[in-house]
N, C-alpha and C positions, 0 to 999 in steps of 0.2 A: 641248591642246598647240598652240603658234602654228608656223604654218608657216615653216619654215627659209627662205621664198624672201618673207616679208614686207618691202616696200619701208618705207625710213624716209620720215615723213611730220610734219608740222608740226599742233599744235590751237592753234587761236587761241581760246580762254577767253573768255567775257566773261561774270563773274559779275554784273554789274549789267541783263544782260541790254539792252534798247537804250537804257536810261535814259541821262538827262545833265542837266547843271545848263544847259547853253549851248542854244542855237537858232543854230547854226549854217546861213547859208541856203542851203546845196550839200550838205549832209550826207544821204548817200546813206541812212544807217542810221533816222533819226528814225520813217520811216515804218512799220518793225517793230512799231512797237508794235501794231499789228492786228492781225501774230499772234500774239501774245498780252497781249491786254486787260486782263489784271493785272499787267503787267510794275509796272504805276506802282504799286502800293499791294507790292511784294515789299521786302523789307530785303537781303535777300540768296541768295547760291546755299544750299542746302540741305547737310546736314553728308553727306547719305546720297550726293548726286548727285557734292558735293565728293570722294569718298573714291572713289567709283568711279572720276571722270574723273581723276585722280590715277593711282590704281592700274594701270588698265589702258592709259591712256597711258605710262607709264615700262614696263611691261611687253610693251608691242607693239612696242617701239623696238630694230630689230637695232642701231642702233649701241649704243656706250660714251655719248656724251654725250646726254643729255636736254632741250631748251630749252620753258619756260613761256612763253608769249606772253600776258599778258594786259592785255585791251584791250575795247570798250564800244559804244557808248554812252560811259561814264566811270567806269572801276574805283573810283574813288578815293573814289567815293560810297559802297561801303564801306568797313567800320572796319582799321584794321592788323589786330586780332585776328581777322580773317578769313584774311588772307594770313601771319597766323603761323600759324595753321592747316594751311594747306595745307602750309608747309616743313615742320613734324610729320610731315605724311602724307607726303610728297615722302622726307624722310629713311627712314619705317618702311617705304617700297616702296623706297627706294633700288636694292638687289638688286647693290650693286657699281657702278651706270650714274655718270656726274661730271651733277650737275643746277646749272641755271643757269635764273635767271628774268626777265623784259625785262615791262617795265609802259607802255602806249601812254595817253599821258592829254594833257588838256587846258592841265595845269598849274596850272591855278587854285585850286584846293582843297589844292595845297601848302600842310606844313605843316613846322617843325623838326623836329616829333615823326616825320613820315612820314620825312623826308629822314635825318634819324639810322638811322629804320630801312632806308633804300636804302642807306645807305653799310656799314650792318654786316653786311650781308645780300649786300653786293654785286650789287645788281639794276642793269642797265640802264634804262633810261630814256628813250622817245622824248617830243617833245615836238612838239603840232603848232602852229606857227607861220606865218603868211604873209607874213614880211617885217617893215616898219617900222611905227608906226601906221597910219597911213594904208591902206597896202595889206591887213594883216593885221581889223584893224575895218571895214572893208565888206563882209565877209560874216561873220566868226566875232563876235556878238552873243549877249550872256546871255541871256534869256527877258523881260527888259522892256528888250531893246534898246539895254541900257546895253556899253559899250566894253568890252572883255577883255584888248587888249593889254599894261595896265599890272599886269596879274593873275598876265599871263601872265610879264612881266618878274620880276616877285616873286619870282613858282615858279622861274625857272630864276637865278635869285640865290642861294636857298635852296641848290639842289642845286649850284651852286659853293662856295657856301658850305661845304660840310656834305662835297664831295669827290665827288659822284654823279656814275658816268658817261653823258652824255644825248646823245643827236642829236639830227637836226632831224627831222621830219615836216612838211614845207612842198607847200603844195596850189598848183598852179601854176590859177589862170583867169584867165578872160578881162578882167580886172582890172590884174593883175599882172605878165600875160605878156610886157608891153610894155616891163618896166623887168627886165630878167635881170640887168645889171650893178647895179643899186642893192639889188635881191632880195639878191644873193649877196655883197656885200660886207655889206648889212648883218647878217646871220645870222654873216659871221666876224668883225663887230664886237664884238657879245655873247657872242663866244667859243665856235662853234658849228666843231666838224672832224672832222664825218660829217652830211651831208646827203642825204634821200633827196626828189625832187622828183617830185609825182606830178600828173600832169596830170587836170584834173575834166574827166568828160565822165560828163554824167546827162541823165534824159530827165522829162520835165511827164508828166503820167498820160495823154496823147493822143498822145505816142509821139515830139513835138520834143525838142530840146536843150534844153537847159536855158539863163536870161540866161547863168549863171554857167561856162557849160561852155567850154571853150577851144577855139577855131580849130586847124583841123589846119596852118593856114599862122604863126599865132602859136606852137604848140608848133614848126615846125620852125626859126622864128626865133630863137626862146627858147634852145633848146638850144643850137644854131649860135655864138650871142654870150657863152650862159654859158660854154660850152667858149673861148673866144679869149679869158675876163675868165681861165678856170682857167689859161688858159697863159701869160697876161700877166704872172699876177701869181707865178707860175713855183710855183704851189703841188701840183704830181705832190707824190704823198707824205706834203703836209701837211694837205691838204682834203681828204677822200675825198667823192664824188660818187658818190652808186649807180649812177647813170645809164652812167655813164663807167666804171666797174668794170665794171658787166653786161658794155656792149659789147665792154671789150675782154676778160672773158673768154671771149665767144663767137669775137674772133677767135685768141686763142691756142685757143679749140677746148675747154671747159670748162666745165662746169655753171653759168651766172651765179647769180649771190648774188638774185635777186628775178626770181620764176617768172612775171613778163607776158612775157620776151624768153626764157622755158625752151622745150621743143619740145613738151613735154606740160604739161598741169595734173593735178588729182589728187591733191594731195600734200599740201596746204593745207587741212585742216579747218577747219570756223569751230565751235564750242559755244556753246548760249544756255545763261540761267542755268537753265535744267529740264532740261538735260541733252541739249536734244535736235541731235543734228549733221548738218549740213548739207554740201554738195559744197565750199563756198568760202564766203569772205567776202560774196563779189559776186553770191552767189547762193542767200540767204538767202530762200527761197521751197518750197512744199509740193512741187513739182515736183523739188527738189532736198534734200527730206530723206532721210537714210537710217536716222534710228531713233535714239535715247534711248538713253544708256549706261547706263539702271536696268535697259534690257531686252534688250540684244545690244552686243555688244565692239565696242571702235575695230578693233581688229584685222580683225571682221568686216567692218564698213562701209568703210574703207580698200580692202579687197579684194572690195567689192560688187562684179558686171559694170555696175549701174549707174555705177556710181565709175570703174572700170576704162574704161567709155566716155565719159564724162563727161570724163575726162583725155585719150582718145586721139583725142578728137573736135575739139581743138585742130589738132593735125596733118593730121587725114581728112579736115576739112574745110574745108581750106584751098581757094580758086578758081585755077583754072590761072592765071592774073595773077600771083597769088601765087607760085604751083611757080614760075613762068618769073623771077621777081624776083634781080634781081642781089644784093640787101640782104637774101634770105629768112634765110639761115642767123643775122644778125645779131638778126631781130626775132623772129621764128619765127610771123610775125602777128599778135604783140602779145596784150593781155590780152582771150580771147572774148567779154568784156561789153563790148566796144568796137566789135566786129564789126558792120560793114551788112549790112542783107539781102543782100548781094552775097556775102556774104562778107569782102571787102573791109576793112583793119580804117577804121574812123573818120578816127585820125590818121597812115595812110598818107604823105600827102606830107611831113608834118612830118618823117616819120622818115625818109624817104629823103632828104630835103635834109638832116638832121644827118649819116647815115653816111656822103653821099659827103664833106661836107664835114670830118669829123674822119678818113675813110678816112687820107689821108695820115702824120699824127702815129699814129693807132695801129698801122699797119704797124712804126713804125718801135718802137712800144714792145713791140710785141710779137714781135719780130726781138732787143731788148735782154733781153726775158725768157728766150727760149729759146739767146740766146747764155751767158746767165745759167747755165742748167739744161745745157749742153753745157760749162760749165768755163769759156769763152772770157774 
């Protein structure tokens, strides 16, 4: 029997395990494959592993609605009749729950046959992109270094075409971070109105930064201009920006939509394709597993104490710098894989020069919300 006092929590899937067609040169995930050495020669996740991670995800879920996250490496490396599979299994565990499914890909291995099947199926669709050619081709490369962005245009043609709903997945480095306004107008060129900007910061195996990792003074830049391009071009409403949602749900006081600015972690499963589940995305390491769904419940591992600290240790272990910070409530310290020995997160100043700087306009939007919710 599941515990009545079980927290909802998110599994991020990746039936392809860290496979991918691209060579991406910032790509945090490529290096997985050493934990398991036969990722390369697998076709796909297992019908047995499929059925569990299905069943017992939709059943550890106190809410009503259920969301499939999956994402790679590159899903898409397997066949549709994989993922018509799974909505089989999705429907006979149903159990009452409303289930919805979201596919994080490359885009490139779009095809009409897949895109017919997103639009009947109604999957969301993220899509990761770095802007225009230029910016997006200097790091996201195929495996003989051939260009991806006109691939990538195809695929998100396709699911215009076809009626799929997709956003962005745009990686902010040290490349790109200098141009925010041509970034962002070009993404709502191609018809993009939900973009999620995620700033790289990865480490060389002797513990620097990576070329590709972005300045904590270019993220606070970045942000700073992209917010003055959002209110220039007077898009509240029409552009959604995750970045700009979190914040200002933290200042109306509210769960943000993307748990690097939540208070706790913990909540965010990552699954390879053997079943086996880990703390996070970002912390796909032996250190951080908690056990295979062929052989103990998400339910369980969710409510491991390791799980349980692993989530609370966001908050505990923050540096007094931090307690004492005007901006804490806003960032909550940002996402722990960013974190200096200090504590400290990485791109601290970045983010304190966006909050003070969009402080002003979001007071004022979030005074309109709650005049909103008071009638006025």
């Amino acid at each position: 029997m599941l515990s009545p006092f079980l927290r909802p929590f998110s599994l991020m899937l990746k039936p392809a395990g860290p496979r991918c067609n691209l060579a991406c040169r910032y790509c945090y995930y490529l290096d997985k494959q050493a934990l398991y050495p036969d990722a390369a020669r697998a076709v796909t996740m297992s019908d047995e592993v499929l059925e569990e991670a299905v069943h017992q995800y939709i059943e550890a879920q106190p809410t009503q609605e259920v969301v499939f996250v999956w994402h790679g490496g590159e899903p898409t490396l397997l066949p549709i009749s994989f993922y018509r599979k799974a909505m089989r299994l999705q429907q006979r565990y149903a159990a009452g729950h409303l289930i919805s499914n979201c596919l994080q890909t490359n885009g490139t291995l779009l095809t009409p046959e897949w895109c017919q099947f997103l639009h009947d199926n109604e999957w969301l669709v993220g899509i990761s992109i770095d802007g225009n050619a230029v910016m997006h081709d200097a790091y996201r490369r195929t495996r003989g270094g051939g260009e991806t962005h006109p691939l990538v245009l195809r695929g998100i043609g396709l699911l215009q075409q076809y009626d799929v709903q997709w956003n962005a997945m745009a990686v902010v480095n040290r490349l790109n971070a200098d141009q925010p306004e041509a970034f962002y107008r070009y993404l709502k060129q191609i018809g993009c109105r939900y973009i999620q900007f995620a700033p790289i910061v990865e480490h060389t195996p002797d513990g620097a930064f990576t070329p590709e990792t972005v300045s904590p003074e270019q993220w606070g830049e970045f942000c700073c201009r992209l917010f003055d391009e959002w209110l220039r071009c007077d898009d509240i409403g029409q552009v959604f920006v995750q970045l700009f949602d979190a914040v200002l749900a933290n200042w109306v006081g509210v769960t943000p939509g993307v748990c690097t600015l939540g208070v706790q972690c913990g909540h965010a499963l990552a699954m390879e394709a053997n079943g086996d589940v880990y703390s996070c995305d970002h912390f796909v390491d032996r250190a951080h597993l908690l056990g295979n769904v062929l052989d103990r419940t998400l339910a369980d591992m969710v409510e491991d104490a390791r799980q349980r600290s692993f989530g609370s240790a966001k908050e505990s272990a923050l540096p007094d710098e931090c307690r004492a910070c005007r901006w804490l409530s806003l960032c909550n310290g940002e996402c722990p894989k960013n974190r200096l020995p200090s504590g400290r997160n990485y791109l601290c100043e970045g983010y304190r020069r966006f909050f003070a700087h969009s402080a002003p306009v979001m007071q004022q939007l979030r005074q309109e919300i709650l005049d909103r919710e008071n009638g006025q």
